[in-house]
N, C-alpha and C positions, 0 to 999 in steps of 0.2 A: 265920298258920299256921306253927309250927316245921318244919323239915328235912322234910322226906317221901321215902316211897319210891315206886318208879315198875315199872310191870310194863311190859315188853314184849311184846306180842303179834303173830304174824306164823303166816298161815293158808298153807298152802303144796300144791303136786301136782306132783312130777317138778319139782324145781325144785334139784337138785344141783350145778348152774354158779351158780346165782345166793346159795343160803342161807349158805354160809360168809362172803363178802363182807358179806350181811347183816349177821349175827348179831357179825358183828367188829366192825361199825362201831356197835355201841351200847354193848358189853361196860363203858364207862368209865362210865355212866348207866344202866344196869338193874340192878336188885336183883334182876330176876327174868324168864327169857326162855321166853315161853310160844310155842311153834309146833304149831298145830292142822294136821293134816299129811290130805288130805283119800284114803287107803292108798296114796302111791305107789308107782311099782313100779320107779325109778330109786335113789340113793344116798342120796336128801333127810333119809330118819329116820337113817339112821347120820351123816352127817356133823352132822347139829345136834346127837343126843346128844352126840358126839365134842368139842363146842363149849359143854357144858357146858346146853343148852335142854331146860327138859320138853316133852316131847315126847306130845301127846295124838292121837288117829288117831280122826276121823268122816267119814261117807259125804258127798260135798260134794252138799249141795242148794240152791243160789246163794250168790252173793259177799254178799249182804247179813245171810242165816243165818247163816253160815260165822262172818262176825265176830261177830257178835254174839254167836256161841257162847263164842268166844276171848274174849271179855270177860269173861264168866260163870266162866270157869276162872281169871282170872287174880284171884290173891290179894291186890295194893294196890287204892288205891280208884284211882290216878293212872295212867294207860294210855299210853303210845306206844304207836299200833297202824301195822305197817309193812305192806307186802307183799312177800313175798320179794325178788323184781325191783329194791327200793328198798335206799339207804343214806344214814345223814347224813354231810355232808361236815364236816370238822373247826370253818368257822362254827360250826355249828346244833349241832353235838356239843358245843361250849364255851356256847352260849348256854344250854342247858337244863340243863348242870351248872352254872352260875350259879342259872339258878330253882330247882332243888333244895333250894338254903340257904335259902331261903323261899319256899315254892309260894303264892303272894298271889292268884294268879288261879286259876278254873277248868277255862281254855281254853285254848289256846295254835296259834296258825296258824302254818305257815312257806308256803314257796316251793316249787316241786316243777322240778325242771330233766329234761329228758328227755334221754338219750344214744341216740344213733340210727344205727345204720351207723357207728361208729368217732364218731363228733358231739355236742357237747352244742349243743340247740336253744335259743337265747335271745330267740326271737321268735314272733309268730303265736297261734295259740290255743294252745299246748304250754307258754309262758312267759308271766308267773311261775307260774301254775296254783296260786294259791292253796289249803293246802289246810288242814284242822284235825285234826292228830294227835294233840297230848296232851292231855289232858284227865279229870277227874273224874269217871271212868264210874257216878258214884252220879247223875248230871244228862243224862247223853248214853246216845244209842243210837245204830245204825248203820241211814239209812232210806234215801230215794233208790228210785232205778230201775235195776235192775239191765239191763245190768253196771257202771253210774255210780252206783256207792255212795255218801253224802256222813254222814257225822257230824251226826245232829239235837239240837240240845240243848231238853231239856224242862222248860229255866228261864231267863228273860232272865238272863244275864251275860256280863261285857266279855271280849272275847277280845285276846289279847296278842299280835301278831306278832314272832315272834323272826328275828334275824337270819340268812342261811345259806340252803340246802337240802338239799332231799332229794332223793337223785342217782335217779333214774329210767331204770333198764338196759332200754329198749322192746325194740328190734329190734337183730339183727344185720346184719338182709339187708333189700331192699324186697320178697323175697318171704314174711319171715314177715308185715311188717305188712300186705302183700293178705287173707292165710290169717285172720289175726287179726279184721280188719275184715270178713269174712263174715263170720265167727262171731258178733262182735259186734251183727252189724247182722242178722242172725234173733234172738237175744235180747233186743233192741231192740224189734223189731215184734210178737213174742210180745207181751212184757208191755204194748205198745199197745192190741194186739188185747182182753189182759185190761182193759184200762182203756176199753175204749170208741170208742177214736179210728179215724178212718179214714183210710187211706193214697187222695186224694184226686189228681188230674191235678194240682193248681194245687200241690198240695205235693209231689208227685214233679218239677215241673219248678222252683219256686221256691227250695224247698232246698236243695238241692245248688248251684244260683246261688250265693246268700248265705251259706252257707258258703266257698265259693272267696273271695268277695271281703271274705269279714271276716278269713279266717285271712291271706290273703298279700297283702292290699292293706291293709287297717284294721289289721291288728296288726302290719302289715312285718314277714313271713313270708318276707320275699321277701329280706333280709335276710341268711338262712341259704342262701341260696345253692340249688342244685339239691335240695337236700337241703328244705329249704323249702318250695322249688314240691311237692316230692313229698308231702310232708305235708298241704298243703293239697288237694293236687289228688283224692290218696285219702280223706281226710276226707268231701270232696266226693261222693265215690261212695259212700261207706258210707252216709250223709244217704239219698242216690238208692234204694241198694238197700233202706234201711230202711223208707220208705215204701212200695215197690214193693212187698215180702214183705206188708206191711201190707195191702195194696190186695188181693194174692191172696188174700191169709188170711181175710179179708172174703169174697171169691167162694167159697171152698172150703167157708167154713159156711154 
């Protein structure tokens, strides 16, 4: 395949600290920067217009819709899809203006690095966090379990891992990642609850175990320091409360 173009798509809500950082760090590899903005009510659509991104505005009805919407809008067939929160660091920004000169593959995976409390994470379940962002949206869709979205593709082909990552702005404080992980972990056991499963004794006690002991013992998690333990440690209670919510939500119907 000769030269190609690449859209950028990035779904966004009150995210005005985070979208200029975004939107900079692709500018040298996008033909075209789509942010699906879900009507915030902070600075988010002015600074991306300000940055040169179309700018489209839908009501957010989960992480998995959302993108897929953003897909839909965007005008190449070849996608980088980010999330606000994320950026490439200059590796991954030179490796994919490299594939550019000839898009050979379909797929293309990198690495995802999490920044956390002033920190970048390089251990545990947080690193490398493999993940697959560009790609040939004439083959892929966005499926998964929400709010763990993953990129499904609906035709055997090799995926490429490029070198770099993609910088992951999580938390500033250990009190958004507490706020964050309720949240997450009722959206967890909803879509459980839809699927059938039950929030059982043997899984409210074993889970949250075996989460502790794969993130900061099996992935030396423990590595990163306090910072580390903390990641594992609340991982570990999300796991807990996910099933717990699960288990109620079961009694409640």
């Amino acid at each position: 395949m000769s030269s190609g173009q690449i859209s950028v798509v990035i779904i966004t809500f009150n995210e005005e600290g985070n979208i200029a950082r975004c939107i900079d760090s692709v500018k040298a590899i996008a033909d075209e920067i789509i942010v699906l903005d879900s009507f915030s009510t902070d600075d988010t659509v002015h600074i991306a217009k300000q940055r040169g991104a179309i700018v489209t505005q839908h009501i957010f009805e989960g992480h998995i819709e959302q993108k897929n919407r953003a897909l839909e809008i965007a005008t190449h067939s070849y996608v980088l899809s980010l999330d606000a929160d994320e950026a490439l660091d200059e590796t991954l920004l030179n490796a994919i203006l490299q594939e550019k000169k000839a898009l050979h593959h379909k797929a293309y995976s990198m690495n995802r690095c999490a920044h956390y409390c002033g920190k970048f994470i390089y251990h545990g379940l947080w690193y490398p966090d493999k993940k697959l962002r560009l790609f040939d949206k004439r083959i892929a869709t966005w499926g998964g379990m929400n709010p763990h979205d993953k990129i499904v593709l609906n035709e055997q082909t090799p995926v490429k891992h490029l070198p770099g990552d993609i910088l992951h702005y999580t938390y500033n404080t250990v009190e958004e990642h507490i706020l964050q992980s309720n949240k997450f972990s009722t959206i967890s056991a909803e879509v459980l609850y839809r699927k059938g499963k039950k929030g059982s004794l043997l899984k409210i006690l074993i889970s949250p175990l075996w989460a502790f002991i794969n993130g900061y013992i099996l992935r030396m998690g423990f590595l990163d320091g306090r910072y580390g333990f903390i990641i594992a440690i609340n991982y570990a209670h999300q796991t807990f409360q996910k099933y717990v919510k699960l288990a109620l939500l079961r009694e409640e119907k």
